[in-house]
C-alpha positions as a printed Julia matrix, in Angstrom:
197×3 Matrix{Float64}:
  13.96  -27.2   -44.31
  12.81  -24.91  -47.18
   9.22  -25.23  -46.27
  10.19  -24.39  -42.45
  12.05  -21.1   -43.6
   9.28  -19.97  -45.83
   6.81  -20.67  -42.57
   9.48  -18.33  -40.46
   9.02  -15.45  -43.0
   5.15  -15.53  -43.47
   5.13  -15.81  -39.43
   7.71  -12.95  -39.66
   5.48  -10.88  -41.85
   2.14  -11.34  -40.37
   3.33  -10.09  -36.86
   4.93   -6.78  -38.22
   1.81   -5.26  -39.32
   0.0    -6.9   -36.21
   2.51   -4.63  -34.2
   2.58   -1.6   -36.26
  -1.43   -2.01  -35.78
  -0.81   -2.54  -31.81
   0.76    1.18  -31.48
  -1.9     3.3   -33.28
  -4.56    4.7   -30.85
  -8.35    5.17  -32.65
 -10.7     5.02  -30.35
 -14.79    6.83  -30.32
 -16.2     7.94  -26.88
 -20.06    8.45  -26.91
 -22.4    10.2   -23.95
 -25.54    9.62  -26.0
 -24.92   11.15  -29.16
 -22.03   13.46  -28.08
 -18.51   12.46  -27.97
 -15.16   12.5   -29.16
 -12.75   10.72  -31.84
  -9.3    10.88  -30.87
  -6.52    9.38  -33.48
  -2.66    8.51  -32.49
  -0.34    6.88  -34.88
   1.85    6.3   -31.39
   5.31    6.13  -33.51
   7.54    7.6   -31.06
   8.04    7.15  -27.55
   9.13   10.73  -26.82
   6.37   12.66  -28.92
   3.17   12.07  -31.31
   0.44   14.23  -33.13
  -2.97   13.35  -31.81
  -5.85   14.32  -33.37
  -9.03   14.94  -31.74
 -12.83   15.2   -33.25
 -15.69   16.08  -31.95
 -19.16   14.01  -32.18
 -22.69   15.69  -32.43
 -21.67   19.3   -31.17
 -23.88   21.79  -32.08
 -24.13   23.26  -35.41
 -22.16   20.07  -36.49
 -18.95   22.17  -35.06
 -16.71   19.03  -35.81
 -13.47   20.62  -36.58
 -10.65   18.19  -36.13
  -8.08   19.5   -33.54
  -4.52   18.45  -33.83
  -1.86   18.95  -31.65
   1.26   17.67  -29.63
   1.56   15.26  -27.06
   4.86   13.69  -25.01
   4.66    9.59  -25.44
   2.14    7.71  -26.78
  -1.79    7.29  -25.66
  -2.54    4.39  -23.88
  -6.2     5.39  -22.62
  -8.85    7.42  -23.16
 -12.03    8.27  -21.23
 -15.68   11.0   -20.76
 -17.03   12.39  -18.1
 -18.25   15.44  -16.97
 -15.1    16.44  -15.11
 -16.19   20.44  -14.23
 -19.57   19.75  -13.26
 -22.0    21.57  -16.21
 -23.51   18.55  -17.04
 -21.53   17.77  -20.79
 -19.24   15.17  -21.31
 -15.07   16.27  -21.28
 -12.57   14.22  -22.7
  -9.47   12.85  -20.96
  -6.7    10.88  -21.79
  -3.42    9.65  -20.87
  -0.04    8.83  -22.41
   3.16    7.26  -21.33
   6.56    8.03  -22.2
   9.75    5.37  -22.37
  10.33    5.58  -18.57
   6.0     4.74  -17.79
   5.88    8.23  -16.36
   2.34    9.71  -17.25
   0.89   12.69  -19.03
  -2.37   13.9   -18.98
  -4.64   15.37  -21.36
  -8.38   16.96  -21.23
 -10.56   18.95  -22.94
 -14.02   20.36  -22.0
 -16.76   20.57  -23.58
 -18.13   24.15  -23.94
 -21.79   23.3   -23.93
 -21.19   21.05  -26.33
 -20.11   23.83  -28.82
 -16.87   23.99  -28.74
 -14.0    22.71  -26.44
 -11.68   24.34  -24.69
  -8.54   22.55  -22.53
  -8.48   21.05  -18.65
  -4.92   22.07  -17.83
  -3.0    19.33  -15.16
   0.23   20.74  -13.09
   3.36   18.41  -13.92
   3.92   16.11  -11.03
   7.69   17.45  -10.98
   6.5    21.09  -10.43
   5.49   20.36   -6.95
   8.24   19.23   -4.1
   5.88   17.12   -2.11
   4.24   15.07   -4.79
   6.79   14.54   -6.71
   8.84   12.72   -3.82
   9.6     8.83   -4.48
   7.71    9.25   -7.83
   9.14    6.97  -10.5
   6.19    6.97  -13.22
   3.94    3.81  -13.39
   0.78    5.65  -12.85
  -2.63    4.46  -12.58
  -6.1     6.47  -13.34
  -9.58    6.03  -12.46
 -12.8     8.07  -12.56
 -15.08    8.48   -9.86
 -18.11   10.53   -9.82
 -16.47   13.17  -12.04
 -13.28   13.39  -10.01
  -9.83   12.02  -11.56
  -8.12    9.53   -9.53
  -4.35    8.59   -9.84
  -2.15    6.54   -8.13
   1.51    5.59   -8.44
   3.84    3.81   -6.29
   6.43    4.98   -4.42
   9.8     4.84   -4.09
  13.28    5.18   -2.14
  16.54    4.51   -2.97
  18.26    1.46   -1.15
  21.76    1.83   -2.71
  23.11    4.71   -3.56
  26.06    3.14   -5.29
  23.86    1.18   -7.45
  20.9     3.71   -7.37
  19.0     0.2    -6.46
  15.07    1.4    -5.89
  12.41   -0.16   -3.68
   9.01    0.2    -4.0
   7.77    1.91   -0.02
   4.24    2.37   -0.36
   1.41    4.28   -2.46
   0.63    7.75   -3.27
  -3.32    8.73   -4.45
  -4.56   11.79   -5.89
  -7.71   13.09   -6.56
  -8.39   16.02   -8.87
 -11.27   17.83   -9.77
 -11.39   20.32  -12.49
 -11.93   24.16  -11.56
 -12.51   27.08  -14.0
 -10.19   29.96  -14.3
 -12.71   33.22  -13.79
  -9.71   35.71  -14.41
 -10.76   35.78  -18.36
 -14.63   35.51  -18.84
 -14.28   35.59  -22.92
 -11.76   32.41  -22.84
 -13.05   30.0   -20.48
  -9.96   27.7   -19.43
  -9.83   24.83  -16.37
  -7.58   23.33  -14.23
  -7.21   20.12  -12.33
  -6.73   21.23   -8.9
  -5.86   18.65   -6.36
  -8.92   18.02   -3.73
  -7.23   15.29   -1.79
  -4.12   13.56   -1.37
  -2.66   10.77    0.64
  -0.29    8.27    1.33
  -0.39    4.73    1.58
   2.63    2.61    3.5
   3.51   -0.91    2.29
């Protein structure tokens, strides 16, 4: 019986730190010898700090940027998202209720970076209609892809929800010309669509 409870608490002990391990997000993205290291300790579910460093810029500009993020990382990804030929960095977290957030930055040719803004799915009436989080990204030939299912309400008593079909998104990221000396982008939506169950 001893033995069995001293088992339990090793068992206990080693799966704590495997956990705690499980939440932090460190992960190095490479196009040749540019890229990006982006760090997330991924504590909280509502917010987390995530640091971001970039790889072989020029002049060995590698000055780690940290800010802010809602949820916790759960992927990251490069491509050349704006079209001038240098890798951008993208990523995406999840908060407690699987509803996404998502996070660029471009690469300013490859000396600095500056940010790929993306319009909340809430701000917009249409989109935002049956959306219940559990989003799903892709990259295609440097245009972001997402997809979530939809849903409708089946019992308003119960607020009961049923999934109805399938809503895709594709983005592609377009400069803002309106400042020349502080280049900024957006992901603009380039096509949209619905898909029934």
């Amino acid at each position: 019986m001893f033995t069995r409870m001293i088992f339990l608490a090793v068992l206990i002990l080693f799966i704590i730190p495997v956990q705690a391990q499980k939440l932090k997000f460190d992960s190095t993205l490479r196009s040749d010898k540019v890229g990006y290291r982006i760090m997330c300790n991924n504590k909280s579910p509502e917010s987390n700090i995530v640091s971001i460093t970039p790889i072989g810029f020029v002049g060995n500009n590698t000055r780690t940027m940290d800010f802010m993020i809602t949820g916790r990382i759960v992927k990251a990804a490069i491509d050349d998202f704006n079209g001038d030929g240098y890798p951008d960095l993208i990523f995406y977290s999840y908060d407690e209720k699987d509803r996404a957030q998502v996070y660029s930055l471009a690469s300013s040719e490859n000396k600095s970076c500056v940010p790929i803004f993306m319009t909340d799915i809430y701000a917009d009436p249409k989109l935002r209609q049956g959306y219940q989080g559990h989003d799903e990204f892709s990259i295609m030939e440097g245009f972001l892809i997402r997809k979530f299912p939809l849903y409708k309400i089946t019992d308003s008593t119960t607020k009961k929800m049923e999934v109805i079909g399938k809503r895709v998104i594709q983005y592609k990221a377009v400069g803002d010309k309106t400042n020349p000396d502080r280049p900024s982008f957006s992901f603009k939506i380039f096509k949209t669509f619905d898909i029934k169950e």
